[in-house]
C-alpha positions as CSV (number, residue, x, y, z in Angstrom):
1,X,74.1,160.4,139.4
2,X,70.9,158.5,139.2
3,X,68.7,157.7,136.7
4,X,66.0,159.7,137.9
5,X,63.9,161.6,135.3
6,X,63.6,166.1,136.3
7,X,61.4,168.7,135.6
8,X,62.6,172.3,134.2
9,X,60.5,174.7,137.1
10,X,59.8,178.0,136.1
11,X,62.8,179.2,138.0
12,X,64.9,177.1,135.5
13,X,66.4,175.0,137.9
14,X,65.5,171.0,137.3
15,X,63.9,169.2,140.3
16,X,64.2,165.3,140.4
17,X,60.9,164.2,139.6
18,X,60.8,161.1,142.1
19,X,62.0,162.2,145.7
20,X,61.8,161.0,149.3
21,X,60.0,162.5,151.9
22,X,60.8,162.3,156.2
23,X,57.2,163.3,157.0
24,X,56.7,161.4,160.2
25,X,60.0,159.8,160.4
26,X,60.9,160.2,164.3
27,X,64.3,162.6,164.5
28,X,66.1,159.2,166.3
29,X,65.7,157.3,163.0
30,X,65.8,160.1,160.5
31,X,69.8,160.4,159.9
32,X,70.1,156.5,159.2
33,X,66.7,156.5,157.4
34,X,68.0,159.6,154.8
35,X,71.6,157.7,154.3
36,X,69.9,154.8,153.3
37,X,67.7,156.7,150.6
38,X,70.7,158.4,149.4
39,X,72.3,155.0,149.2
40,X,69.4,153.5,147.3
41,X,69.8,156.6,144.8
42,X,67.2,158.7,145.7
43,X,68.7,162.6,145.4
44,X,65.5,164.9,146.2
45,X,65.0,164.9,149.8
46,X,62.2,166.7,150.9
47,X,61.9,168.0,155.0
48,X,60.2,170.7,156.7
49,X,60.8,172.8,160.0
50,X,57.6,171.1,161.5
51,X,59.4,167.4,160.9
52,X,61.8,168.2,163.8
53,X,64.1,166.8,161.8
54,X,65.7,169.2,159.5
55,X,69.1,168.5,161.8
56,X,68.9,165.2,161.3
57,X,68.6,165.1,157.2
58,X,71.6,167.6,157.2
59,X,74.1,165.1,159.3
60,X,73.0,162.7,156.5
61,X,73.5,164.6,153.5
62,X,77.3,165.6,155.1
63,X,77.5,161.7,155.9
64,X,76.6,160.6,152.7
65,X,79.5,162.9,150.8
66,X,77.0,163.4,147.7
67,X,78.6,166.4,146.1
68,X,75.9,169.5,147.1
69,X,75.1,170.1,143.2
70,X,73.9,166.7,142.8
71,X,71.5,166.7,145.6
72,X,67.7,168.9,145.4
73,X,66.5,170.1,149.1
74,X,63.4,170.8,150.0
75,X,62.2,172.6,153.1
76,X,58.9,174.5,154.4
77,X,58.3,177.3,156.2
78,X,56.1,176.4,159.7
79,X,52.9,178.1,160.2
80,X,53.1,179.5,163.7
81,X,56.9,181.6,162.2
82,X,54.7,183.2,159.3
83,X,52.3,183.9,162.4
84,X,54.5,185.7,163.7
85,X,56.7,187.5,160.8
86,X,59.4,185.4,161.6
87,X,60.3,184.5,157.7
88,X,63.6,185.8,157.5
89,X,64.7,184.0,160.8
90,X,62.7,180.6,160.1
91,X,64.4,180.5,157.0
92,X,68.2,181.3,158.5
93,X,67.4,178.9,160.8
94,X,66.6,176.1,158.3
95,X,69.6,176.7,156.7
96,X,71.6,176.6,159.8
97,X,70.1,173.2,160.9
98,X,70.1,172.0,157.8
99,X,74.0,172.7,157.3
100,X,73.0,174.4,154.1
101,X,74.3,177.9,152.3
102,X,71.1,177.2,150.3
103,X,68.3,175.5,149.9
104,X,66.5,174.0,146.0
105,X,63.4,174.8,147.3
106,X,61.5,176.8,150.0
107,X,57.5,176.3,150.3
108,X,55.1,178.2,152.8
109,X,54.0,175.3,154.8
110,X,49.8,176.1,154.3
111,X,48.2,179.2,153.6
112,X,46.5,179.5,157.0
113,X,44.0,181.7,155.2
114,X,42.1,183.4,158.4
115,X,45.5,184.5,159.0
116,X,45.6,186.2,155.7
117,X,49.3,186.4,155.6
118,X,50.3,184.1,153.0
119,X,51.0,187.0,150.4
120,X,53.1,188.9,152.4
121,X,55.0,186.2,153.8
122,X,55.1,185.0,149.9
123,X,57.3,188.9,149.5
124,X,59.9,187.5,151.7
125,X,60.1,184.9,149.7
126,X,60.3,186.5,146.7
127,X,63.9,188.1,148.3
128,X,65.0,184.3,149.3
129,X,65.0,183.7,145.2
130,X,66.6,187.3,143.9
131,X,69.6,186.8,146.5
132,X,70.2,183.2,145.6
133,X,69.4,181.4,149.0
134,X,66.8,179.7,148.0
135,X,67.3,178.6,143.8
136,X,63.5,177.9,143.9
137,X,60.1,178.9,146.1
138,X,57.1,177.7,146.2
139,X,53.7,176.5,148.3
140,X,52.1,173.8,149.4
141,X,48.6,172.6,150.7
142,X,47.6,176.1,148.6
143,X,43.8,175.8,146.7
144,X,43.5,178.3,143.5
145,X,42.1,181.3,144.9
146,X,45.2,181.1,147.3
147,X,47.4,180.7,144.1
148,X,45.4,183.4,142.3
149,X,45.9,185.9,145.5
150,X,49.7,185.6,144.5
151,X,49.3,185.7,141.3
152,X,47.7,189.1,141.4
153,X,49.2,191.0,144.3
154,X,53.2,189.9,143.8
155,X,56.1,189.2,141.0
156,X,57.3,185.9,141.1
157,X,55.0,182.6,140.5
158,X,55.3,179.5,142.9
159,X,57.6,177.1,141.4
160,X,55.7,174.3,142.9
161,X,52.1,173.5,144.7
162,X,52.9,170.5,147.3
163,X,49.4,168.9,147.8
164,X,47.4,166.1,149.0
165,X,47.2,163.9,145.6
166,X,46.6,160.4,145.6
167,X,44.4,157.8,142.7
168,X,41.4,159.1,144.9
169,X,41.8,162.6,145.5
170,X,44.0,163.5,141.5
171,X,43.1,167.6,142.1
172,X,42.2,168.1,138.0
173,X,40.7,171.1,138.8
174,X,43.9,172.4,140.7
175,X,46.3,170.1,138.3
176,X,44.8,172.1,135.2
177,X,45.2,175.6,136.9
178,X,48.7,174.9,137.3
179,X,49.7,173.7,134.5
180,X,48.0,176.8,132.5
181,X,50.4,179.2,135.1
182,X,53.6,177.1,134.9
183,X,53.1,175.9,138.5
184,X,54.6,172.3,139.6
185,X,52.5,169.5,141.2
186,X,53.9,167.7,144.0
187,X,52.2,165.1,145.6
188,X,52.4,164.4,149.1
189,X,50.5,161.3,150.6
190,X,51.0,160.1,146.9
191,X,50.0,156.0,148.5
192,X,46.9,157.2,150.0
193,X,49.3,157.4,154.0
194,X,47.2,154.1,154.2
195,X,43.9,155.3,154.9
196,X,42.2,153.8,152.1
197,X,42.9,150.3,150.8
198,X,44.7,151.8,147.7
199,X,46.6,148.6,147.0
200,X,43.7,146.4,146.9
201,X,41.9,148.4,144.3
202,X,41.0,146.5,141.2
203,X,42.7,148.1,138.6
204,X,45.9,148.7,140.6
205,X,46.1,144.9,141.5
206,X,45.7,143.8,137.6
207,X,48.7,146.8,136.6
208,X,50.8,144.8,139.3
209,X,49.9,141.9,138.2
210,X,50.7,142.4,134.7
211,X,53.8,143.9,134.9
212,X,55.1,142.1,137.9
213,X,55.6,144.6,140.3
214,X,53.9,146.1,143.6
215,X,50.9,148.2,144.0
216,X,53.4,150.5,145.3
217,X,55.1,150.8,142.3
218,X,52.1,150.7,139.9
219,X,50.9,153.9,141.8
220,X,54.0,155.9,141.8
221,X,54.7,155.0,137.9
222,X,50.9,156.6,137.4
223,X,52.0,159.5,139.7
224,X,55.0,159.6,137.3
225,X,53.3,159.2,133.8
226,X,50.7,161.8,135.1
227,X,53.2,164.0,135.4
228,X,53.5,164.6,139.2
229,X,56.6,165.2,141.4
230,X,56.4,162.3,143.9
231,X,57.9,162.1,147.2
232,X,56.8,158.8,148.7
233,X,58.2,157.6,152.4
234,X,59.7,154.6,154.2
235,X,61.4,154.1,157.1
236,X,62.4,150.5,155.3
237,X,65.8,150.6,153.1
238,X,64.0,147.9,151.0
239,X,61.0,149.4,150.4
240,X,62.6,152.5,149.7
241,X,64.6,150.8,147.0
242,X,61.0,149.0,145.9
243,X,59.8,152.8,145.6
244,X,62.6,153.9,143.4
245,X,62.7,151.2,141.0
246,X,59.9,152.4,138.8
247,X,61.7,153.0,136.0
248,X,62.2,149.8,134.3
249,X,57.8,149.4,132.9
250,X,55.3,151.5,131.7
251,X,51.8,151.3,132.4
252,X,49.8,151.0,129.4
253,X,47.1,153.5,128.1
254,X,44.5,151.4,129.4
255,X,46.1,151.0,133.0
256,X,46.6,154.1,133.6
257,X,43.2,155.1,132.5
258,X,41.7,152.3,135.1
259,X,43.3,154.3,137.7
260,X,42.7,157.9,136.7
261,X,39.1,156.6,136.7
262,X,39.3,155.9,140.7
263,X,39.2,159.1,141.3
264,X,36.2,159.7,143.8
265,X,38.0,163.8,144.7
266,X,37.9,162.8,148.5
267,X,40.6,163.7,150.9
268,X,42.4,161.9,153.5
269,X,44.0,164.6,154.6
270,X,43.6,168.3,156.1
271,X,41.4,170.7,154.0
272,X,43.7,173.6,153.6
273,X,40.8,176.0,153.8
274,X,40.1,174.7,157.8
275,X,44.0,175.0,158.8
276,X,44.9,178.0,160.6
């Protein structure tokens, strides 16, 4: 096993707090890129039907002969099967692709709101968690009155909200909710996906400096001490080992107070209120 440090989820399952993510990584390149992040140590792999590549991560996880209890899978839901009431089948189809009997965890995609179907596709979920398929469920891209729909109309709270988080965009508002309901934060696009010059940022370049490591590192250590689950990408094996070894320094009260003071609450990404 690795060093990695978990969370307890409200479920009461543990999710590796540092994970990698295949967002974007073409299905050609995605088996060899997941064996070589299984190889650098990362365990919490995170996918999602709209990757294209769910096949793909499962011939790695069956190449890579990890023992299933020691490995945390993540998958999503896609927007057009909630469309059209296609949970149950998305969901057996994950599985199947994925080579799976069942999956760690199991987010809606994005609430699509004009669609106004996120809470009943949210009661299918909740029968993916009482029969055991799915050990965890959860959302992503969700904003609070999304998460307070749920709250209020079904049984079972999200595990985790998977959102656009970043030193620029840190979601306190969102961040505090959850953390009053018992709600994980994950952060996707946790570098800024390079739309920004993150790295270059003052108080970034001096944490680096000072402890001798990358930007890259410095950020995911503040994602880290911040408490965030962090799922950063790379289709290089030695940046993914770069990414995973943020373990060994701690930024200091004052770094990480530089960087929680970069935050300007601006997006890089999709508003999830506009996606439908």
């Amino acid at each position: 096993m690795t060093n990695t440090p978990t969370l307890t989820l409200t479920s009461g399952t543990t999710i590796p707090q540092l994970g990698f993510g295949v967002f974007l990584v073409d299905p050609d390149d995605t088996q060899r890129v997941v064996e070589d992040a299984l190889a650098v140590g990362y365990r919490h792999i995170d996918t999602a039907t709209g990757y294209n590549n769910e096949t793909q991560v499962g011939a790695a996880l069956r190449a890579s002969g990890i023992p299933r209890e020691e490995l945390f899978i993540t998958t999503k839901l896609r927007n057009d099967h909630h469309k059209a009431r296609d949970v149950e089948g998305a969901f057996a189809r994950s599985l199947d692709m994925l080579g799976l009997d069942y999956l760690d965890l199991y987010l809606i995609h994005w609430p699509m709101p004009a669609n106004d179907l996120y809470v009943e596709t949210w009661r299918t979920f909740e029968t993916f968690a009482a029969d055991g398929r799915a050990k965890s469920i959860g959302v992503s891209n969700f904003l609070i009155p999304h998460l307070e729909r749920l709250l209020a109309e079904t049984d079972v709270v999200p595990a985790v909200n998977q959102v656009e988080l970043h030193p620029i965009f840190q979601q306190r508002e969102l961040r505090a909710f959850q953390a009053q309901h018992g709600i994980a934060t994950e952060a996707w696009g946790p570098l800024g996906q390079g739309k920004y010059p993150l790295f270059d940022l003052a108080p970034v370049q001096a944490a680096a400096a000072s402890h001798g490591v990358s930007p890259a590192q410095v950020v995911l250590r503040w994602h880290l001490q911040t408490g965030n689950i962090v799922i950063p990408k790379s289709n290089s094996r030695e940046r993914m080992a770069e990414n995973f070894d943020v373990f060994g320094f701690e930024l200091s009260a004052e770094e990480f107070a530089a960087i929680d003071a970069l935050d300007e609450n601006r997006r890089v990404g999709g508003n999830p209120s506009e996606i439908n």
